[in-house]
N, CA, C and O atoms as a Tripos MOL2 file, in Angstrom:
@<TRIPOS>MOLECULE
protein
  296   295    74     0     0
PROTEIN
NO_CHARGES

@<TRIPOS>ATOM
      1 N         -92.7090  -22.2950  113.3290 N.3       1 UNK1
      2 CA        -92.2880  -20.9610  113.6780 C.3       1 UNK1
      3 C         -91.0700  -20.6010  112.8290 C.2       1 UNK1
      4 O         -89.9910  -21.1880  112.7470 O.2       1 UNK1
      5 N         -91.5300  -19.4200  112.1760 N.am      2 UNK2
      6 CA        -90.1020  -18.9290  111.3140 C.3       2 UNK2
      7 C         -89.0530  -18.2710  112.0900 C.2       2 UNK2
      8 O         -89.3370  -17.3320  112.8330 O.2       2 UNK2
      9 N         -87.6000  -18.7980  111.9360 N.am      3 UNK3
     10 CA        -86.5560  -17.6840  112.0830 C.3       3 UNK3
     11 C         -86.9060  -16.2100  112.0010 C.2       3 UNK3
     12 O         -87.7250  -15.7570  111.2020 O.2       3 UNK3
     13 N         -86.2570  -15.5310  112.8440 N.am      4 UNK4
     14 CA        -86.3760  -13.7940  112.1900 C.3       4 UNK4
     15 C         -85.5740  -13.7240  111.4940 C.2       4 UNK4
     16 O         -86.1140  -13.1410  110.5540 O.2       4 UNK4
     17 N         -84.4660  -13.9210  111.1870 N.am      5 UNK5
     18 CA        -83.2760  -13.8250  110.0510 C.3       5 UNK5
     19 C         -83.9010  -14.4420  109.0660 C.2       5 UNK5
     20 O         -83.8260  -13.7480  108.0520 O.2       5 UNK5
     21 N         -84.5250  -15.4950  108.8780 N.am      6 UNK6
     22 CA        -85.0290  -16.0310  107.3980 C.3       6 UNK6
     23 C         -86.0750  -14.6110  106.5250 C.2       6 UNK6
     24 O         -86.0740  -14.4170  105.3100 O.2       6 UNK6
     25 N         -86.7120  -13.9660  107.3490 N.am      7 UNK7
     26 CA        -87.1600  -12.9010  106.9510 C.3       7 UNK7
     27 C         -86.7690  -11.3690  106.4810 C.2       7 UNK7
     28 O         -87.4610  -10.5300  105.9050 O.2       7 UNK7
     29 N         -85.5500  -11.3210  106.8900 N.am      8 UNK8
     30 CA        -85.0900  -10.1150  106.1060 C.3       8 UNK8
     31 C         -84.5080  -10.2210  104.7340 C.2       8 UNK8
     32 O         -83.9110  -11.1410  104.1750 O.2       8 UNK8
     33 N         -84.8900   -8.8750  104.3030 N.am      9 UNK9
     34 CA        -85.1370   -8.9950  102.8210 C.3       9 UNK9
     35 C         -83.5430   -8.6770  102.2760 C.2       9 UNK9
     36 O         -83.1750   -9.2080  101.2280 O.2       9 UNK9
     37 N         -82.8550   -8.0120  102.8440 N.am     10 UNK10
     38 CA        -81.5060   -7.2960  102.5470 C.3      10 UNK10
     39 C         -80.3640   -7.8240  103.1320 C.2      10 UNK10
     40 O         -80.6180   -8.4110  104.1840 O.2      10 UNK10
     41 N         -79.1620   -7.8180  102.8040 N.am     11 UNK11
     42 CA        -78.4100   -8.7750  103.4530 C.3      11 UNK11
     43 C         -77.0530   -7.1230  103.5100 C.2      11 UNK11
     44 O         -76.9480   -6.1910  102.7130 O.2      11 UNK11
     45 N         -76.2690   -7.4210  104.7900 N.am     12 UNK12
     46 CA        -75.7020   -6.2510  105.3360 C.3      12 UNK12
     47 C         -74.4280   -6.8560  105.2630 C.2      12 UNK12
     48 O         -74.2120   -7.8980  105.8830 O.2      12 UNK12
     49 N         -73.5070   -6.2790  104.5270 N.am     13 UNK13
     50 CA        -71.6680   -6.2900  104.1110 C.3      13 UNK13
     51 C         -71.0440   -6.0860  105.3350 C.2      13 UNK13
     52 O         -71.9360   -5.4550  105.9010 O.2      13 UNK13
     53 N         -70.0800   -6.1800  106.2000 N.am     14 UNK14
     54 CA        -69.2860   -5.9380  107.4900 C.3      14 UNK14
     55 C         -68.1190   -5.6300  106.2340 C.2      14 UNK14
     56 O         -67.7560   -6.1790  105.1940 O.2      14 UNK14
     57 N         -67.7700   -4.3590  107.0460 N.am     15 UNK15
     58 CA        -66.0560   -3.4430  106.2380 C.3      15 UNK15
     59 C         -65.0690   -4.2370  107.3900 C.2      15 UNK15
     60 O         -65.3040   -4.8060  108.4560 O.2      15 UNK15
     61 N         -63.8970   -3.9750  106.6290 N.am     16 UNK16
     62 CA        -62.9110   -4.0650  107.0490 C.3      16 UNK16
     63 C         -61.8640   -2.8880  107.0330 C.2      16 UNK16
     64 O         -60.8040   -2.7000  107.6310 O.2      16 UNK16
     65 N         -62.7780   -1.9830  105.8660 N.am     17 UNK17
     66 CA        -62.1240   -0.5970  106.0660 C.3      17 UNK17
     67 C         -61.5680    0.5350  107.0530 C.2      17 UNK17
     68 O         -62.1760    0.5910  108.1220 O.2      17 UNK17
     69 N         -60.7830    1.2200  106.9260 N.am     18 UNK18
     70 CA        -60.6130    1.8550  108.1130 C.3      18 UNK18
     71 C         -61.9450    3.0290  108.2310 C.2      18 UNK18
     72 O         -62.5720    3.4640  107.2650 O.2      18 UNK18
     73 N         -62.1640    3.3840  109.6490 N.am     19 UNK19
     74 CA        -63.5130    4.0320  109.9250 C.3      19 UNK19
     75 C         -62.9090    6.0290  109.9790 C.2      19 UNK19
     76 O         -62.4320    6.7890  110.8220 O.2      19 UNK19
     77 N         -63.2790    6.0890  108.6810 N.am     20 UNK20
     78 CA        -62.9100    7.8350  108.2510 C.3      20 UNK20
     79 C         -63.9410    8.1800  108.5910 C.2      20 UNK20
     80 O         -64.0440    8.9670  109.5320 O.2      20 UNK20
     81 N         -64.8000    7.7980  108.0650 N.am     21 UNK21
     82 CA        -66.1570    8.5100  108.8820 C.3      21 UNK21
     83 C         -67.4190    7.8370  109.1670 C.2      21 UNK21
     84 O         -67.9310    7.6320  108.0660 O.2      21 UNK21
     85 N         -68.0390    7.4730  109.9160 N.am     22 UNK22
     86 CA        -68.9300    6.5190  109.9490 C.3      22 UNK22
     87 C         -70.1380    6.5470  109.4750 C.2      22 UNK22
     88 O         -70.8700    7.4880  109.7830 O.2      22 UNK22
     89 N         -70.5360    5.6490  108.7360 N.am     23 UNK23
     90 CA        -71.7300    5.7350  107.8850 C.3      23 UNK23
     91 C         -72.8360    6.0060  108.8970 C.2      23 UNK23
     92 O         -72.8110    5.6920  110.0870 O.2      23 UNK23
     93 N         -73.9500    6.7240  108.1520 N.am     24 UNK24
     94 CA        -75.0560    6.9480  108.7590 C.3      24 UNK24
     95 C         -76.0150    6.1690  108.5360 C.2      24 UNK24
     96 O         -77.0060    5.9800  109.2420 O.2      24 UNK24
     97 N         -75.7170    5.6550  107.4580 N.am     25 UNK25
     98 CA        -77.1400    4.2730  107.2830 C.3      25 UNK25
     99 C         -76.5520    2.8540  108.1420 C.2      25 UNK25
    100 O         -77.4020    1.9740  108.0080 O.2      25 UNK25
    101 N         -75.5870    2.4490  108.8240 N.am     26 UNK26
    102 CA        -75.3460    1.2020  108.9170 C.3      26 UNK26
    103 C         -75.7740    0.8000  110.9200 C.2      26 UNK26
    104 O         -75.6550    1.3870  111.9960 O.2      26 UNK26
    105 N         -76.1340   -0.1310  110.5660 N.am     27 UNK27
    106 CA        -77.3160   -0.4390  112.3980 C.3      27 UNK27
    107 C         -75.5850   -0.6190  113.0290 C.2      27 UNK27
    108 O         -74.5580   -1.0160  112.4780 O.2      27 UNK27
    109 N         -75.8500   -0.1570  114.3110 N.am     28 UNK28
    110 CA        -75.1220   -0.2070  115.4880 C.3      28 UNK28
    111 C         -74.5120   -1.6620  115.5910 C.2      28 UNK28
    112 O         -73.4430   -1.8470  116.1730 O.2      28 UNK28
    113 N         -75.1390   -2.5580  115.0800 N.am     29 UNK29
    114 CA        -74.7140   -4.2980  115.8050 C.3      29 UNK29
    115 C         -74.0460   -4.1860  114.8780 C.2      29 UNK29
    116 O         -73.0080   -4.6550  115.3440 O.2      29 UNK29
    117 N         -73.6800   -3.7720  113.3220 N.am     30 UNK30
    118 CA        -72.6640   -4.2820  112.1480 C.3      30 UNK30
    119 C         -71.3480   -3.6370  112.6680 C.2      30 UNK30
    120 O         -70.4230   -4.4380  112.8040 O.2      30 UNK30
    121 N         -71.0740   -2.2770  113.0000 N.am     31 UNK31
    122 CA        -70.1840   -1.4680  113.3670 C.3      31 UNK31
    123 C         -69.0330   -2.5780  114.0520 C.2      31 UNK31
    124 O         -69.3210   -3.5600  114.7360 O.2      31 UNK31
    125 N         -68.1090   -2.2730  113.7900 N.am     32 UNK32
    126 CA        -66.4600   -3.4050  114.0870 C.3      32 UNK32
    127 C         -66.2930   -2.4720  114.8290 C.2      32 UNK32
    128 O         -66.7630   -1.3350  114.7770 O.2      32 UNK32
    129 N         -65.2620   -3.1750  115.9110 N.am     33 UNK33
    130 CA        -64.6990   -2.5420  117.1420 C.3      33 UNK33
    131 C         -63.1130   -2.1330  116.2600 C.2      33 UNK33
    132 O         -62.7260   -2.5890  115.1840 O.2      33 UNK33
    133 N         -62.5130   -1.2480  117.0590 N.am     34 UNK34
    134 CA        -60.8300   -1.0690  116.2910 C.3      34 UNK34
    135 C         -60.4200   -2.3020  116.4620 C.2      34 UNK34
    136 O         -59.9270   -2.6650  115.3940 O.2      34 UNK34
    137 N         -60.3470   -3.4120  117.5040 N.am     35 UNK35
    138 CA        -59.4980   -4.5320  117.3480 C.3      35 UNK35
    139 C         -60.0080   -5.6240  116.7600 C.2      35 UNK35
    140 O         -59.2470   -6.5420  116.4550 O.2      35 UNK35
    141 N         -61.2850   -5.6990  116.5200 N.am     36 UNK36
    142 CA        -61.5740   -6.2980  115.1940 C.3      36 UNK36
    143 C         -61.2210   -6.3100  113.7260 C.2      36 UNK36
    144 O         -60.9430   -7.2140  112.9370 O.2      36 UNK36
    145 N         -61.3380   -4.8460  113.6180 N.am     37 UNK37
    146 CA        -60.9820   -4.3890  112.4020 C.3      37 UNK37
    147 C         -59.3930   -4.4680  112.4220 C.2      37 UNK37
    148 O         -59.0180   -4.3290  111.2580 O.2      37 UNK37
    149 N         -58.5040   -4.6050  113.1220 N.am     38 UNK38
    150 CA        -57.4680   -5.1530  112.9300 C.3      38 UNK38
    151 C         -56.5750   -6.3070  113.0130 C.2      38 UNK38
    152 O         -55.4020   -6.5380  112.7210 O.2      38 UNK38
    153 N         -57.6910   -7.0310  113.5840 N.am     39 UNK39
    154 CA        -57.6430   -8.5850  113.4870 C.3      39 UNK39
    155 C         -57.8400   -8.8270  112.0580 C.2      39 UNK39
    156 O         -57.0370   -9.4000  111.3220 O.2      39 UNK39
    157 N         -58.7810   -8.4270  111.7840 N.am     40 UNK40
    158 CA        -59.5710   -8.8450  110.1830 C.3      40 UNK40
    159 C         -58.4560   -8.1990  109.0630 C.2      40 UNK40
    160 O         -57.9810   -8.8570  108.1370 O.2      40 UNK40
    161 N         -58.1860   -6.9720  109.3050 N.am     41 UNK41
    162 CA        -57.0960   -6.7640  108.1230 C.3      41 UNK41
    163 C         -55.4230   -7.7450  108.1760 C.2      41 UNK41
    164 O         -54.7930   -8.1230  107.1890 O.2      41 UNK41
    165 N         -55.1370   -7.9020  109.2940 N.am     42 UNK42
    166 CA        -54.1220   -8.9250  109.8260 C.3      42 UNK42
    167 C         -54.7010  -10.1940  109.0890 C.2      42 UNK42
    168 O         -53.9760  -10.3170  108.1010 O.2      42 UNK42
    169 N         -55.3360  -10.8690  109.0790 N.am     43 UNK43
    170 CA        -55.5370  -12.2280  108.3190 C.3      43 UNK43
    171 C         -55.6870  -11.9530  107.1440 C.2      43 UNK43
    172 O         -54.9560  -12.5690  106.3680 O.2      43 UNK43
    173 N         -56.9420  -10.6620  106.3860 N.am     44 UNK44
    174 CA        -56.6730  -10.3280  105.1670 C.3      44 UNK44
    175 C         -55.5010  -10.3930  104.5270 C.2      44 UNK44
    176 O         -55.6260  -10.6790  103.3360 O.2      44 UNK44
    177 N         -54.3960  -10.2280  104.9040 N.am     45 UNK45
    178 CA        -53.3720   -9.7010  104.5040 C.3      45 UNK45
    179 C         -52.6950  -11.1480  104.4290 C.2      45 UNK45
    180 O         -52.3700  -11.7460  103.4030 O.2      45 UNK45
    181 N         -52.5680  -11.5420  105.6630 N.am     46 UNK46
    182 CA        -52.1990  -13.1840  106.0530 C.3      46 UNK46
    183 C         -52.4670  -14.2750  104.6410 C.2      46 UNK46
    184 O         -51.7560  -15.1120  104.0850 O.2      46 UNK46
    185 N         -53.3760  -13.9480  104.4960 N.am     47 UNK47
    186 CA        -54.7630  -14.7610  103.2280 C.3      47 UNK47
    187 C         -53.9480  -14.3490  102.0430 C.2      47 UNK47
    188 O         -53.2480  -15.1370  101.4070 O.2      47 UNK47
    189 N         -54.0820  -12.9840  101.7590 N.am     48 UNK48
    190 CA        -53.3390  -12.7730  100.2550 C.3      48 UNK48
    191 C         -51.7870  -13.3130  100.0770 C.2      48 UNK48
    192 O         -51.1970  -13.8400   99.1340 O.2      48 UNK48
    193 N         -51.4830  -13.0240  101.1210 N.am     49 UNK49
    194 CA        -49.7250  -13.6830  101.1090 C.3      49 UNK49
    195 C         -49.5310  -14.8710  101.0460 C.2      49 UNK49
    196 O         -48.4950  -15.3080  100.5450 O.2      49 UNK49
    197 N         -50.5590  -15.7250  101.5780 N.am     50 UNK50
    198 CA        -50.5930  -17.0920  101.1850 C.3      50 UNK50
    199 C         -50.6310  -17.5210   99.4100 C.2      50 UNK50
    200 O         -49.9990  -18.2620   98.6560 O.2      50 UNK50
    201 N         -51.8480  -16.4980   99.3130 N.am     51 UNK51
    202 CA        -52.6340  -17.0380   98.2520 C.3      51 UNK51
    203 C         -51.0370  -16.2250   96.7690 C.2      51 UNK51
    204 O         -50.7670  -16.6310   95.6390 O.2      51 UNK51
    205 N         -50.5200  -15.2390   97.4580 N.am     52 UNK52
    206 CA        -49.7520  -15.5470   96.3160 C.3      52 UNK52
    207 C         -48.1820  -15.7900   96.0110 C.2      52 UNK52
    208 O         -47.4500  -15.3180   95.1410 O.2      52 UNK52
    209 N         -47.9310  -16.7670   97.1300 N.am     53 UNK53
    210 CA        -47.0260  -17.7270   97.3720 C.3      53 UNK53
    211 C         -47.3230  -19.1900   96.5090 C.2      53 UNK53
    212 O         -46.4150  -19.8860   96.0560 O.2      53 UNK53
    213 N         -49.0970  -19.5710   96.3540 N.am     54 UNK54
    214 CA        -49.2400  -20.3330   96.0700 C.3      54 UNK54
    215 C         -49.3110  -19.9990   94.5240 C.2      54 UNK54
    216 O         -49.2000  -20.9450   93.7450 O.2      54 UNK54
    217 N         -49.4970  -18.6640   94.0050 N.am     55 UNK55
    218 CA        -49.6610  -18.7110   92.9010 C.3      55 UNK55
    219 C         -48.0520  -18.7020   92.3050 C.2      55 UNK55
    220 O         -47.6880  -19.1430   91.2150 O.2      55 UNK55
    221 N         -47.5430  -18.3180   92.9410 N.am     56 UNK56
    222 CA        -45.9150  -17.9500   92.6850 C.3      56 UNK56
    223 C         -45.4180  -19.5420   92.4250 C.2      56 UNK56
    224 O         -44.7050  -19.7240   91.4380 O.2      56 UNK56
    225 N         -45.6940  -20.4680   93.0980 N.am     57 UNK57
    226 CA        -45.3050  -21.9210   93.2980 C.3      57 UNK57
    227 C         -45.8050  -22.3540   91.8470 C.2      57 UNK57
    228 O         -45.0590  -22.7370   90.9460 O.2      57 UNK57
    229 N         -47.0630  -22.2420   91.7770 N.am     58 UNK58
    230 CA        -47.6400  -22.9930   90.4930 C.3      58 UNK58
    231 C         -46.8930  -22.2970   89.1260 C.2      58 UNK58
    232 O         -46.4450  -23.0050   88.2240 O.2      58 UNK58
    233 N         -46.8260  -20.8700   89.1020 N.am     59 UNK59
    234 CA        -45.8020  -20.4740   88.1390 C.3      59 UNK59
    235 C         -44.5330  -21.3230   87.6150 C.2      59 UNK59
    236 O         -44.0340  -21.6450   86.5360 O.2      59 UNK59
    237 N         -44.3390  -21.4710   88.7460 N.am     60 UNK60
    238 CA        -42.7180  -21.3890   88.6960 C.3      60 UNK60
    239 C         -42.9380  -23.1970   88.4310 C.2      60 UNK60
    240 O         -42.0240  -23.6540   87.7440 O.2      60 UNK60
    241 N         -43.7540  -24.0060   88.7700 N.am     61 UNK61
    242 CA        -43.9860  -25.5290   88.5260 C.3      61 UNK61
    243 C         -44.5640  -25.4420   86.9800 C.2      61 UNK61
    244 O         -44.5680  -26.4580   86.2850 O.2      61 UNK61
    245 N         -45.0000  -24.3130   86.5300 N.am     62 UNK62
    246 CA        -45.2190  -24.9090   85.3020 C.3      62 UNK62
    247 C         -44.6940  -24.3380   83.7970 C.2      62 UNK62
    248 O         -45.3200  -24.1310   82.7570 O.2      62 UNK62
    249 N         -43.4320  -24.1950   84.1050 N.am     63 UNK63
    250 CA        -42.0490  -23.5900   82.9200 C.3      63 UNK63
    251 C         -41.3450  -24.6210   82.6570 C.2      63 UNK63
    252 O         -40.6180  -25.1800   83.4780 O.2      63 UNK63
    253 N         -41.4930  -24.9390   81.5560 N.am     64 UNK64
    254 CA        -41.0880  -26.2320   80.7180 C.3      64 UNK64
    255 C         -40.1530  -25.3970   80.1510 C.2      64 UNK64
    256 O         -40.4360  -24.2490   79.8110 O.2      64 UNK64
    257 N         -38.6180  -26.0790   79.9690 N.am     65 UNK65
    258 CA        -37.4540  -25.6910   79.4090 C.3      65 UNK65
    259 C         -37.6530  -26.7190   78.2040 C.2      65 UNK65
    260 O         -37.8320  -27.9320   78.3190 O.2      65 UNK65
    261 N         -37.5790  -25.9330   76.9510 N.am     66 UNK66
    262 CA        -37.2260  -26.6730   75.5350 C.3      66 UNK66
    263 C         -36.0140  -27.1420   75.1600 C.2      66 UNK66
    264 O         -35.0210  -26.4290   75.3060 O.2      66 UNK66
    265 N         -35.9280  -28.3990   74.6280 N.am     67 UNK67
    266 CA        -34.5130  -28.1080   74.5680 C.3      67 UNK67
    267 C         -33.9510  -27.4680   73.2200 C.2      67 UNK67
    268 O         -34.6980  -27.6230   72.2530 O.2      67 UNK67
    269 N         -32.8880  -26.8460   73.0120 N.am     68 UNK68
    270 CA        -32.4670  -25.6250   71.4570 C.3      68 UNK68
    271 C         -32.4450  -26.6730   70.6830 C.2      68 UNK68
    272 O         -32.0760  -27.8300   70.8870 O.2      68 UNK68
    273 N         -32.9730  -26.0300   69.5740 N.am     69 UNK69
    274 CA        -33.2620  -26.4750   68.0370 C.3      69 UNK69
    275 C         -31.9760  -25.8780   67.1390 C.2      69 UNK69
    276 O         -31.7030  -24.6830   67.0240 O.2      69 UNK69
    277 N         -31.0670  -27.2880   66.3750 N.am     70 UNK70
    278 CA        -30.3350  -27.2150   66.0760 C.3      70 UNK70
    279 C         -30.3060  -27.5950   64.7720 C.2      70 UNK70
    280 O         -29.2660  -27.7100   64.1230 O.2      70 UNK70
    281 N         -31.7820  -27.8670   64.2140 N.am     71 UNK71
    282 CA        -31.8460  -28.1530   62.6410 C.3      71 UNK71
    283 C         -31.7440  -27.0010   61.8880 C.2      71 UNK71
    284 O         -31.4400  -27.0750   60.6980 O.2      71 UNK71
    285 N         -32.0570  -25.4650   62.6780 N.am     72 UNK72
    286 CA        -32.6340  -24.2970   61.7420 C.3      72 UNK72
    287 C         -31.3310  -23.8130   61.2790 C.2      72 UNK72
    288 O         -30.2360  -24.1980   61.6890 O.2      72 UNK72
    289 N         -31.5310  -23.0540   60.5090 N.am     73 UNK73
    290 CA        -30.3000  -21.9680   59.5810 C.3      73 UNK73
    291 C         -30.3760  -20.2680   60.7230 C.2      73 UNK73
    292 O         -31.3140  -19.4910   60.8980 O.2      73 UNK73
    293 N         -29.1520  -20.2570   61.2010 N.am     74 UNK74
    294 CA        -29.2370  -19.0490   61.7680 C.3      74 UNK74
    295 C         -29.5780  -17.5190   61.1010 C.2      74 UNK74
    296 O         -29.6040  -16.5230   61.8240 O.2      74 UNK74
@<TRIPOS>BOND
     1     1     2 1
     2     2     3 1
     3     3     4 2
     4     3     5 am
     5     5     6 1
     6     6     7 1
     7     7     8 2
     8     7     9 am
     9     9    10 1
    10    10    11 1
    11    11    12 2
    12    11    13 am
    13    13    14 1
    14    14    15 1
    15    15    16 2
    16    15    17 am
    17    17    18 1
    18    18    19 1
    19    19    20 2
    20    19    21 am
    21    21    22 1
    22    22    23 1
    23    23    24 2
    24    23    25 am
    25    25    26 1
    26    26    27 1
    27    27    28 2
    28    27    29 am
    29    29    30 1
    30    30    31 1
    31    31    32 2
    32    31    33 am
    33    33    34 1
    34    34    35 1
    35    35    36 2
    36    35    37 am
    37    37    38 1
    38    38    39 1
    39    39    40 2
    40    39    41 am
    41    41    42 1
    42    42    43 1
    43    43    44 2
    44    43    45 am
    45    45    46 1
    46    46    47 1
    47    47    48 2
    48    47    49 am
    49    49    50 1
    50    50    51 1
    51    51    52 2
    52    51    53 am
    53    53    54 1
    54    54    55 1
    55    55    56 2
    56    55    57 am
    57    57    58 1
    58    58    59 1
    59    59    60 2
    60    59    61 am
    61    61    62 1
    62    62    63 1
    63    63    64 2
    64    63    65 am
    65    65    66 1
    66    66    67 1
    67    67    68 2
    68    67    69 am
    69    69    70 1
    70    70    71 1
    71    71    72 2
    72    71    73 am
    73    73    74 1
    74    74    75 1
    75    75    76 2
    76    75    77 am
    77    77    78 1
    78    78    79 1
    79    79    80 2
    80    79    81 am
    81    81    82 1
    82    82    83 1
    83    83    84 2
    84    83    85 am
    85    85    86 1
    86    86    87 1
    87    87    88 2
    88    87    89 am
    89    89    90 1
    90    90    91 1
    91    91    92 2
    92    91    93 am
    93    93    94 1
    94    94    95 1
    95    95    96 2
    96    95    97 am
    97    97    98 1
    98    98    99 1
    99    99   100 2
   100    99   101 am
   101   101   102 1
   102   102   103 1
   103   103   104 2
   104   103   105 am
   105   105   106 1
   106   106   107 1
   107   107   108 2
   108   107   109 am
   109   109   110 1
   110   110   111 1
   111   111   112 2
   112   111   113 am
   113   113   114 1
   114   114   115 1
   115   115   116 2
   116   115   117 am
   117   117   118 1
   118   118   119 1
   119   119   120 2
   120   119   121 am
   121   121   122 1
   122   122   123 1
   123   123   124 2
   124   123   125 am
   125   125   126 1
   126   126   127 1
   127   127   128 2
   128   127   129 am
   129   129   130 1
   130   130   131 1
   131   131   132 2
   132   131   133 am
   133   133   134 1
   134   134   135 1
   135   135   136 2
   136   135   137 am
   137   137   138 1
   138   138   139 1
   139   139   140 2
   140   139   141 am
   141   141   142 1
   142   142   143 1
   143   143   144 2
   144   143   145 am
   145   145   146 1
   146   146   147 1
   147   147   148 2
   148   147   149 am
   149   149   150 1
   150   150   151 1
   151   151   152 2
   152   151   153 am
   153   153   154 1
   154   154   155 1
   155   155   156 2
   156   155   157 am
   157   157   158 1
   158   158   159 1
   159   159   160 2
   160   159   161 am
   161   161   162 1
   162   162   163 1
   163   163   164 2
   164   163   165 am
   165   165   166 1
   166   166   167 1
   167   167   168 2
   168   167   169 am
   169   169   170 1
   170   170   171 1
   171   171   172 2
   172   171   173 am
   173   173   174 1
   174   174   175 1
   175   175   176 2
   176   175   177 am
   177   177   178 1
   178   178   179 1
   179   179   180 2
   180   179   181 am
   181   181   182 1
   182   182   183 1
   183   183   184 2
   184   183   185 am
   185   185   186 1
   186   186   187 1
   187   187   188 2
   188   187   189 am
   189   189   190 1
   190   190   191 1
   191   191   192 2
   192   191   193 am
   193   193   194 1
   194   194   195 1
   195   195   196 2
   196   195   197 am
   197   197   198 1
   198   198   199 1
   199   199   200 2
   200   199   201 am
   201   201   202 1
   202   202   203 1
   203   203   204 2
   204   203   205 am
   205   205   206 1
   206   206   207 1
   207   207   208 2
   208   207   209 am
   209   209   210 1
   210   210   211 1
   211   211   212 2
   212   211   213 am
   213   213   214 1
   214   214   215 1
   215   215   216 2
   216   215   217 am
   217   217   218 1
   218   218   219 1
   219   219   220 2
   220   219   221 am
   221   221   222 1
   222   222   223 1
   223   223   224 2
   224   223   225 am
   225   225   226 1
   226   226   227 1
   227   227   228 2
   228   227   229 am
   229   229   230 1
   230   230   231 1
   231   231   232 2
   232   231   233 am
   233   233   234 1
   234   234   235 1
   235   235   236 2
   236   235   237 am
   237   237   238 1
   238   238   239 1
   239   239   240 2
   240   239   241 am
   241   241   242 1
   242   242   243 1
   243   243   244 2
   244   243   245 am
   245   245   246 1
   246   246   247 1
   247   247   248 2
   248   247   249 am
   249   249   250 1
   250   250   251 1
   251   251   252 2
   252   251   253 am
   253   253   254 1
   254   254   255 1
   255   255   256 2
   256   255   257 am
   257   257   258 1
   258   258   259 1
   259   259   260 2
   260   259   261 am
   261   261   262 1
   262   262   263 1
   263   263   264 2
   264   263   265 am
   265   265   266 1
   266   266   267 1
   267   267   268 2
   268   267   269 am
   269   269   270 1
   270   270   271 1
   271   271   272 2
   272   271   273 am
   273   273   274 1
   274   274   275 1
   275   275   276 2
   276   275   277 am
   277   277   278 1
   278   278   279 1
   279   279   280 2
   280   279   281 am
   281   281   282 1
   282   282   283 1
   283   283   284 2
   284   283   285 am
   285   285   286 1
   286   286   287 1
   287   287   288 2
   288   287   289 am
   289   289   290 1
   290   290   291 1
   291   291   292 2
   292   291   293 am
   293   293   294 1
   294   294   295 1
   295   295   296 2
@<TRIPOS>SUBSTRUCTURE
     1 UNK1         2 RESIDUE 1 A UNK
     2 UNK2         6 RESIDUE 1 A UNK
     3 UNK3        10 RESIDUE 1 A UNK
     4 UNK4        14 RESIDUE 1 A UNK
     5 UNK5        18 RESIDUE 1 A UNK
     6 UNK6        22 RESIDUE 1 A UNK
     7 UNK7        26 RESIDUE 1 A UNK
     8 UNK8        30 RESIDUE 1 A UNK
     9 UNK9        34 RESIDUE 1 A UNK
    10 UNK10       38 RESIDUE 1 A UNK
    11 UNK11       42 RESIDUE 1 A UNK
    12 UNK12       46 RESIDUE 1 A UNK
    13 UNK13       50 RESIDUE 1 A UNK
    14 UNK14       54 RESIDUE 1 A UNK
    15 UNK15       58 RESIDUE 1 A UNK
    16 UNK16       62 RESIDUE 1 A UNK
    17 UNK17       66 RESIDUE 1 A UNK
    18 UNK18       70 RESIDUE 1 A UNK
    19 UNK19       74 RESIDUE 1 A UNK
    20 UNK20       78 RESIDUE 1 A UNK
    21 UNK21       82 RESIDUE 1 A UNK
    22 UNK22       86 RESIDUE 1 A UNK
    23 UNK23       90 RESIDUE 1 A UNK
    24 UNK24       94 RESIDUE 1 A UNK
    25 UNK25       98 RESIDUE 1 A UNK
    26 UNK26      102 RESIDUE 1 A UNK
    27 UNK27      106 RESIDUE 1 A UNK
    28 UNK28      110 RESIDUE 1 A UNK
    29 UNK29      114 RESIDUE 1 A UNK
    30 UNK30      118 RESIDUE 1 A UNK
    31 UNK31      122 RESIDUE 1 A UNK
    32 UNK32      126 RESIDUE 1 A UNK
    33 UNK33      130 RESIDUE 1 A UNK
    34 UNK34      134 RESIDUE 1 A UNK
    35 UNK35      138 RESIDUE 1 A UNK
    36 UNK36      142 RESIDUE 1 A UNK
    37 UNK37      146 RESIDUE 1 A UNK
    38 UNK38      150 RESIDUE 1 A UNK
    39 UNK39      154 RESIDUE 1 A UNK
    40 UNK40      158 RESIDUE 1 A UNK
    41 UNK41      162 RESIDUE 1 A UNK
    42 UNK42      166 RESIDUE 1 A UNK
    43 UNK43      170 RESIDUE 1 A UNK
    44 UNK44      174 RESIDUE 1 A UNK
    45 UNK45      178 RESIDUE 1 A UNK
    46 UNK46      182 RESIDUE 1 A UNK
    47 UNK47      186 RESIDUE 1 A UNK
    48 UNK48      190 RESIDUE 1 A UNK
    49 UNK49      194 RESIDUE 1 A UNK
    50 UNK50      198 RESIDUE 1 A UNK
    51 UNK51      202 RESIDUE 1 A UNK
    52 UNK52      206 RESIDUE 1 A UNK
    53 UNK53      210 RESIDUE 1 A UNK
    54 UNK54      214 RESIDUE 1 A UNK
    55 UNK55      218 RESIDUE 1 A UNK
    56 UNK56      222 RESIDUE 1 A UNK
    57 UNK57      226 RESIDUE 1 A UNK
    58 UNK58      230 RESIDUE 1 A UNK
    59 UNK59      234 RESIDUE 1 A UNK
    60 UNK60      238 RESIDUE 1 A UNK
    61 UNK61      242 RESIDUE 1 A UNK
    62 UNK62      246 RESIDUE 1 A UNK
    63 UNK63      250 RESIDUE 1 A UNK
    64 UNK64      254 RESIDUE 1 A UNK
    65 UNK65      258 RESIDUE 1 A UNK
    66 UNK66      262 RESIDUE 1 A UNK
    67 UNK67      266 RESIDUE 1 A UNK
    68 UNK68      270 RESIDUE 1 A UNK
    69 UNK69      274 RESIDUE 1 A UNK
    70 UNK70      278 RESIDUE 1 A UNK
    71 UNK71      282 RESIDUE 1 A UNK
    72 UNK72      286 RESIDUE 1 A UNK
    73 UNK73      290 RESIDUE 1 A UNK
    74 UNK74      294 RESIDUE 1 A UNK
């Protein structure tokens, strides 16, 4: 016996956008409640701040100080 989910052909995106106006093509079960949708932008946000703390870290770990070159002619 097959799944019913193994059978659909299209696969359906969930927004996190704010709801300006609500789409007319999207089924009733995808639709986010307001405190979903602000749960989800709350970690979104959570997520990027992580992610660029970590990039900020690796920056800053990988600046090699030279030391001055004192053979050249100014």
């Amino acid at each position: 016996m097959k799944n019913a989910r193994t059978n659909t052909s299209t696969a359906h995106q969930l927004t996190l956008l704010p709801d300006l106006a609500p789409a007319p093509n999207v089924s009733a079960r995808f639709l986010l409640s307001h405190d979903t949708r602000e749960l989800g932008m709350r970690q979104v946000a959570e997520i990027r701040h992580m992610l660029a703390e970590r990039k900020a870290a690796r920056e800053s770990a990988n600046v090699l100080t030279l030391p001055a070159r004192t053979d050249r002619a100014a």
